[in-house]
ZATORFI-852307 format. One record per residue (C-alpha): residue in one letter; x, y, z. Coordinates in Angstrom, 1 decimal. Example, Ala and Ser with C-alpha at 12.3 -4.5 7.8 and 13.67 -1.06 7.14 Angstrom:
2
REC A 12.3 -4.5 7.8
REC S 13.7 -1.1 7.1
! end
This chain:
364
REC X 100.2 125.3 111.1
REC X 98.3 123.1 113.1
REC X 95.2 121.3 111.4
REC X 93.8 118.8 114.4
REC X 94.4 119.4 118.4
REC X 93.6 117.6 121.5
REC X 92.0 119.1 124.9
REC X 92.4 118.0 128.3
REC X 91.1 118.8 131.5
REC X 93.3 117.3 134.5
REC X 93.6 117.6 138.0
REC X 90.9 119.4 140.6
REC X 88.3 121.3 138.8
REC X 88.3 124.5 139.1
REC X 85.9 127.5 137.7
REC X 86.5 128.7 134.2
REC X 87.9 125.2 132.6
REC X 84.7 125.3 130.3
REC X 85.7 129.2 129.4
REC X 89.2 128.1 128.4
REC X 88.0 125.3 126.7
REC X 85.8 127.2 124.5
REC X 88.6 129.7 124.1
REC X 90.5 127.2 122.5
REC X 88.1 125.9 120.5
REC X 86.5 128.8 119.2
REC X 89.8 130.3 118.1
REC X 90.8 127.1 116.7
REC X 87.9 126.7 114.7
REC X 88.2 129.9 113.4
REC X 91.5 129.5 112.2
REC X 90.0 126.0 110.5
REC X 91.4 124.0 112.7
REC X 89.7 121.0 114.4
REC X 89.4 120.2 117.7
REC X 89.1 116.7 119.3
REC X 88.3 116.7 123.3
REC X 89.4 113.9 125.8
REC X 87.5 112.6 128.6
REC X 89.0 112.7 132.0
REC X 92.2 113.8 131.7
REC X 95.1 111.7 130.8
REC X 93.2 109.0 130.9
REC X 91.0 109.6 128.1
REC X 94.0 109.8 126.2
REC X 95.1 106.6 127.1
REC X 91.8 105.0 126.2
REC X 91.2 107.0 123.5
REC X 87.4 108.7 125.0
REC X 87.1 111.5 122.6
REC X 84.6 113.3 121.4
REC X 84.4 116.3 118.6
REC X 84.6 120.2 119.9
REC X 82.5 122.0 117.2
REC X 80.2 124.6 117.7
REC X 77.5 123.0 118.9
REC X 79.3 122.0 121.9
REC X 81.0 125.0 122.6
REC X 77.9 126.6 122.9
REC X 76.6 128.2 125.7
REC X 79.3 126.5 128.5
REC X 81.0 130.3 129.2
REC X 79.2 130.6 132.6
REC X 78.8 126.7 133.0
REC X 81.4 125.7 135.7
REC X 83.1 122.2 136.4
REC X 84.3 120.6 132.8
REC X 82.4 119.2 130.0
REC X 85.5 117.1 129.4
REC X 85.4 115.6 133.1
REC X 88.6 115.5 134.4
REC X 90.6 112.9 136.7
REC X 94.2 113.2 138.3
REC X 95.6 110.4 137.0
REC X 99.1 110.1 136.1
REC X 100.7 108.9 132.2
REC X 103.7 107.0 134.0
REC X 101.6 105.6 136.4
REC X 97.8 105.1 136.2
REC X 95.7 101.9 137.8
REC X 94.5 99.7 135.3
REC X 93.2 96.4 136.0
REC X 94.3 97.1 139.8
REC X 97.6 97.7 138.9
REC X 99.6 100.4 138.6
REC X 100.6 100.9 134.9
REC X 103.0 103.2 132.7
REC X 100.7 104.3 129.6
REC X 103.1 106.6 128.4
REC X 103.1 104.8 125.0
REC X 99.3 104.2 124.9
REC X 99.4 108.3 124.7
REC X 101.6 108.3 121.9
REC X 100.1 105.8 119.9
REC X 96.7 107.6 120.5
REC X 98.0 111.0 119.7
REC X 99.5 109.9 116.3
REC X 96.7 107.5 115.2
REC X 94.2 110.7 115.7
REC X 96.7 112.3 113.9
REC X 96.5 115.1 115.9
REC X 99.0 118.3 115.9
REC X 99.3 119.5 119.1
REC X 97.8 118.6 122.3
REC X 96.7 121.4 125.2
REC X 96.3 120.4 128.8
REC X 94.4 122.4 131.3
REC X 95.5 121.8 134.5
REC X 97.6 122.9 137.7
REC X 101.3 122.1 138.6
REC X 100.8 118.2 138.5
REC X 99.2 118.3 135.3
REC X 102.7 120.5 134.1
REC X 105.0 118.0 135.1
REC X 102.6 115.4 133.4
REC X 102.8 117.2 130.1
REC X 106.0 117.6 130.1
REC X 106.8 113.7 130.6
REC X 104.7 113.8 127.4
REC X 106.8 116.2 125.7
REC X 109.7 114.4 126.5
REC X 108.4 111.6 125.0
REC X 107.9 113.6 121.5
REC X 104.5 115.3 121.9
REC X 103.6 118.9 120.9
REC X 101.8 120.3 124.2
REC X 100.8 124.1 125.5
REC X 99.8 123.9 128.8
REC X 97.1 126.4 130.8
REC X 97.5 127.2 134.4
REC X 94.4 126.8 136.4
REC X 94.2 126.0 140.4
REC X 92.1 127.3 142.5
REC X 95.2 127.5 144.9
REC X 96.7 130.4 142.7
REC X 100.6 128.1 143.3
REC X 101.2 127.8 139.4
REC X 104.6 129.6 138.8
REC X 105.4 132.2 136.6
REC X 101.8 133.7 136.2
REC X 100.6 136.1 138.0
REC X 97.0 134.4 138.4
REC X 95.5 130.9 137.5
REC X 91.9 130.1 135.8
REC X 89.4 129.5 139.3
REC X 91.5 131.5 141.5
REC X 89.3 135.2 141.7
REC X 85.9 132.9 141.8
REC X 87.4 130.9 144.5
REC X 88.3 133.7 146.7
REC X 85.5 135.1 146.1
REC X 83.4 132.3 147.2
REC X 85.6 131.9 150.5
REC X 85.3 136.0 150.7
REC X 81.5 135.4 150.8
REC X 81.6 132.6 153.6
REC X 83.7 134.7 155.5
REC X 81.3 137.5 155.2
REC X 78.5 135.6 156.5
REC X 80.4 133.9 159.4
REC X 81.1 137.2 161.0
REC X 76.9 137.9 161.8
REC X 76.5 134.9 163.5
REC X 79.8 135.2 165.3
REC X 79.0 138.0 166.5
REC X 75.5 137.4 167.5
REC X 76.8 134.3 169.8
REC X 80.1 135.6 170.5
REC X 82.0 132.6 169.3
REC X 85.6 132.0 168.1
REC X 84.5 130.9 164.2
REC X 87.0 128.8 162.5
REC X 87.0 128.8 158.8
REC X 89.3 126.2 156.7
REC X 89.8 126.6 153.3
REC X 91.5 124.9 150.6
REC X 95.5 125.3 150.3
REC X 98.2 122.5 150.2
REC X 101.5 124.0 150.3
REC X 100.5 127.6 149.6
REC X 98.2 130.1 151.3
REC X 97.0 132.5 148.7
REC X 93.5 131.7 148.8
REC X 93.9 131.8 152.5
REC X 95.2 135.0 153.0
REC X 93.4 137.0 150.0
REC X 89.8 135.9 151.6
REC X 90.9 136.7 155.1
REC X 92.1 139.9 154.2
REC X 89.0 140.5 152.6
REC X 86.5 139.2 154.4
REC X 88.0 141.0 157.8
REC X 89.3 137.7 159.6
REC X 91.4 138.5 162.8
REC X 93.6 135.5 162.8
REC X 95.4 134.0 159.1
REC X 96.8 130.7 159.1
REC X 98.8 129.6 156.2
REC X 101.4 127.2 155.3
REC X 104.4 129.5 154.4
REC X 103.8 130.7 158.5
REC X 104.1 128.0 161.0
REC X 101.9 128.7 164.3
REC X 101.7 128.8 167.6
REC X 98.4 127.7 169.5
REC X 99.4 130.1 171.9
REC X 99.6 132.7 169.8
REC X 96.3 132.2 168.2
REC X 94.6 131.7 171.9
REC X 96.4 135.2 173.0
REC X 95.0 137.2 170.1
REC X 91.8 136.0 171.1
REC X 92.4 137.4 174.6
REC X 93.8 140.1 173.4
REC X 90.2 141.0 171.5
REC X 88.3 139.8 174.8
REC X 90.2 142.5 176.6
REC X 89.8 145.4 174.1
REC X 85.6 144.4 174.6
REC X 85.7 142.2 171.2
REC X 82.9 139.4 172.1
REC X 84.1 137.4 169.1
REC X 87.0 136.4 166.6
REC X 87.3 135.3 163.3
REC X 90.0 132.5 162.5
REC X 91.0 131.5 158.8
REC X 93.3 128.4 158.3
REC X 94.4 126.8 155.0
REC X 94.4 123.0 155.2
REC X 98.1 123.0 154.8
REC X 98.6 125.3 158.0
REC X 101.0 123.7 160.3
REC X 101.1 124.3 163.8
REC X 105.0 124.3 165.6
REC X 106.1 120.9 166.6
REC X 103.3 118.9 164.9
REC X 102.8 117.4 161.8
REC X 100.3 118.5 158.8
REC X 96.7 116.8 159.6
REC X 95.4 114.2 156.9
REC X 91.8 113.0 156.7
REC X 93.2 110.3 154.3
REC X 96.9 109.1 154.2
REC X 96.4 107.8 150.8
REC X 97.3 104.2 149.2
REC X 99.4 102.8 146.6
REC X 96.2 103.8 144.4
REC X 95.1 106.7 146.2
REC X 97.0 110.3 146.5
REC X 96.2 111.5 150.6
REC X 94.4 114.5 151.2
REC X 94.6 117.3 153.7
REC X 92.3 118.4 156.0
REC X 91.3 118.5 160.3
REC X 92.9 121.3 160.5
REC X 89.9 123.4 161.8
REC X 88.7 120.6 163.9
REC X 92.0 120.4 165.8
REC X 92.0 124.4 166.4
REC X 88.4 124.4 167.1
REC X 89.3 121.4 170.4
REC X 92.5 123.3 171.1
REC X 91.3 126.7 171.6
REC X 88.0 125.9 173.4
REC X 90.4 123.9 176.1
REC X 93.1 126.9 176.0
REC X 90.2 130.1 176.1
REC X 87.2 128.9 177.3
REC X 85.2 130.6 174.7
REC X 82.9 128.5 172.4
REC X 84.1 127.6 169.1
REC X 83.1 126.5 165.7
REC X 84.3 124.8 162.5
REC X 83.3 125.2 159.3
REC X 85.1 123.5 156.1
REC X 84.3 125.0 153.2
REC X 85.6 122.0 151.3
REC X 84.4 122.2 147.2
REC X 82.6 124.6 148.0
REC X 85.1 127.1 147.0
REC X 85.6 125.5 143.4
REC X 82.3 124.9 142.4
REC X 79.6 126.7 140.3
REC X 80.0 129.2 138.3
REC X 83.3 131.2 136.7
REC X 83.2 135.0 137.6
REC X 83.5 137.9 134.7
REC X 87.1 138.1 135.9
REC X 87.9 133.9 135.5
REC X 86.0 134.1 132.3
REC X 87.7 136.3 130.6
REC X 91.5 135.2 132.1
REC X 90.4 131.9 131.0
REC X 89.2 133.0 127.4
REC X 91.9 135.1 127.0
REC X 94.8 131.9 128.0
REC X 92.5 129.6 125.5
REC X 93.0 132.1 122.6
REC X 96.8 132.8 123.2
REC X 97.3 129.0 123.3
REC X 95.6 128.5 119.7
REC X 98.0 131.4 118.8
REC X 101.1 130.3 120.4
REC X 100.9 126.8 118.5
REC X 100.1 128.7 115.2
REC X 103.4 130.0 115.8
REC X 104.8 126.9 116.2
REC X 105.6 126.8 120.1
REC X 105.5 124.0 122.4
REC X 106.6 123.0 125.1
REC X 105.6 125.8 127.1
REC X 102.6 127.5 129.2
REC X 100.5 129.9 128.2
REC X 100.6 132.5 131.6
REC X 99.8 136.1 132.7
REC X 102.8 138.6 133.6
REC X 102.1 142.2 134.2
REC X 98.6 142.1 132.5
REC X 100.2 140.4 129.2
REC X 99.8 137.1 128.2
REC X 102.8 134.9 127.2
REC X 104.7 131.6 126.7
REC X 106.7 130.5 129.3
REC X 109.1 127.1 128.9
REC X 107.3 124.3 130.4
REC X 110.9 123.3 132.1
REC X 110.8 126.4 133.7
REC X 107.1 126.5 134.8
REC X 107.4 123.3 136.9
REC X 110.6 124.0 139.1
REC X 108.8 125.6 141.9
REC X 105.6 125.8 143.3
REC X 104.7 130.0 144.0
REC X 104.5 130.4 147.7
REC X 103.0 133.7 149.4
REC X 106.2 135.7 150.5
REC X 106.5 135.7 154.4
REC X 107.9 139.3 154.5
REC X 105.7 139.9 151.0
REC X 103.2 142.7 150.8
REC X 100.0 141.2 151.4
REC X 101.5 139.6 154.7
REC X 102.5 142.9 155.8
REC X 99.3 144.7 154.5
REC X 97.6 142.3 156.8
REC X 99.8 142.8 159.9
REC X 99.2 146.7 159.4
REC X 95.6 146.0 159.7
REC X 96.3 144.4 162.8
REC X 95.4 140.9 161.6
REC X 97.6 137.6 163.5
REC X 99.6 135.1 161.8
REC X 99.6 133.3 165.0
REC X 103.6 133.2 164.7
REC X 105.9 132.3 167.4
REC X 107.9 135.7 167.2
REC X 105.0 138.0 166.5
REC X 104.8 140.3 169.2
REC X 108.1 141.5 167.0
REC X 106.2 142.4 164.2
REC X 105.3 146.4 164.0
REC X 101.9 147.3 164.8
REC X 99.8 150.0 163.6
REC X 99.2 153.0 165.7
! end
């Protein structure tokens, strides 16, 4: 039985990292076991920036969003110290055993998977959590921040359409999404956008511009357009607002800002951008995050009681179990092309702006 554990927060914040990490430290204290947090992800493990997870500062941070614990994306095989780019791999492991610490539990998304399991490999005990606002974790059925985050984007959506309509503009919303649209396509489903764009669906500019038509012909005087920042357009490369360094990952994102030149040259009709940006991981967790969250934090404190490590703690049919950490990292979970929400959305008569889509059945 575990007597001391670590905590980590790694990776983008998302909300619902505090309800996870009171989930693990409530049923870890309850069980007599102490808990020990670490700053900023793996770094704070590799400098040894902890601080004590009793009561008192498990109190009250349910509803709180973003982390107590900070978090940071840096990497155990390769973090910048003095300007250089070091392997602390070792660091870690001296830390972990001079803390004497049990088991360690990292909260993060797939990055922070394959991080942990470098750490496994080098002879830690770690349970992971799956959170990610992008919903791409394998092997669970939902991630901590997802529901809040498409509910956030939902929201924008919803409050784009009045002053579309009122001006009769083409509105562009981007939203968060690398290499998977799930966040994409859940808030444009929901929020009643007439054009999806997501990275398992290349597009066509074309396309997008004819749907537009399309809806200018049937006496629709404006259009709703949702694009993840990993949408890719046929024949051109993913846009980056930052290619990245040796020290720096890149980052996604201009996606709206090319559609928004692209379509006003193609259509005519006056367009708008907006990037929702952090917006859509920010504040607080819903009931739904809170208690997916709470629930993941308790099953982890009960998974290592049972002596398991080396796995992630994820949802799968409304259960929660342990999946092997090996396992959890092979893919990335991509929204299904031919999958059900992709057809739900088609049904409804909503464009994928896909080359071949005037082959795709459309509802009477």
């Amino acid at each position: 039985m575990a007597k001391r554990i670590g905590i980590i927060t790694a990776g983008g914040d998302s909300p619902g990292l505090n309800a996870a990490i009171r989930g693990v430290g409530k049923a870890a204290l309850s069980s007599d076991i102490e808990v020990l947090g670490f700053r900023d992800g793996f770094r704070g493990l590799a400098e040894n920036l902890k601080l004590k997870l009793d009561k008192r500062a498990l109190s009250g941070i349910l509803t709180v969003g973003g982390t107590i614990l900070g978090t940071g994306r840096d990497k155990p095989h390769r973090m910048e110290v003095d300007g250089q780019m070091v392997d602390v791999t070792d660091t870690i492991v001296r830390n972990y055993e001079k803390e004497k610490l049990d088991a360690l539990v990292c909260l993060g998304g797939g990055g922070t998977h394959k991080n942990a399991l470098r750490l496994v490999e080098a002879g830690l005990n770690i349970i992971t959590l799956p959170k990610t606002i992008d919903n791409d974790v394998a092997l669970t059925d939902a991630t901590i921040g997802f529901d809040t985050a498409l509910g956030i984007a939902t929201e924008a959506i919803d409050r784009l359409h009045s002053t579309a309509h009122s001006h009769h503009r083409i509105i562009i919303a981007e939203v968060m999404g690398h290499r998977a649209g799930w966040l994409t396509l859940g808030a444009g489903i929901a929020g009643g956008a007439d054009v999806i764009l997501i990275p398992e669906i290349p597009f066509s500019m074309e396309t997008v511009a004819e749907k537009i038509r399309s809806r200018d012909l049937a006496g629709s005087n404006f259009s709703i357009i949702v694009v993840a920042e990993g949408a890719l357009e046929i024949g051109h490369d993913l846009i980056y607002q930052d290619l990245g360094s040796e020290m720096r990952a890149p980052r996604l994102g201009g996606i709206g800002q090319h559609l928004q030149r692209d379509l006003e040259d193609v259509t005519g009709r006056e367009t708008r951008c907006v990037v929702l940006g952090h917006l859509q991981r920010g504040g607080r967790p819903n009931a739904f995050d809170r208690m997916l969250a709470t629930n993941f934090g308790s099953c982890a404190v009960r998974a290592l009681a049972n002596g398991e490590h080396g796995v992630m703690v994820a949802l799968q049919a409304g259960d929660v179990v342990s999946v092997p950490l090996t396992e959890a990292i092979k893919n990335i979970k991509t929204v299904p092309p031919n999958g059900q929400l992709v057809r739900t959305a088609r049904d409804t008569g909503i464009s994928f702006g896909a080359s071949d889509e005037a082959n795709y059945h459309k509802p009477l």
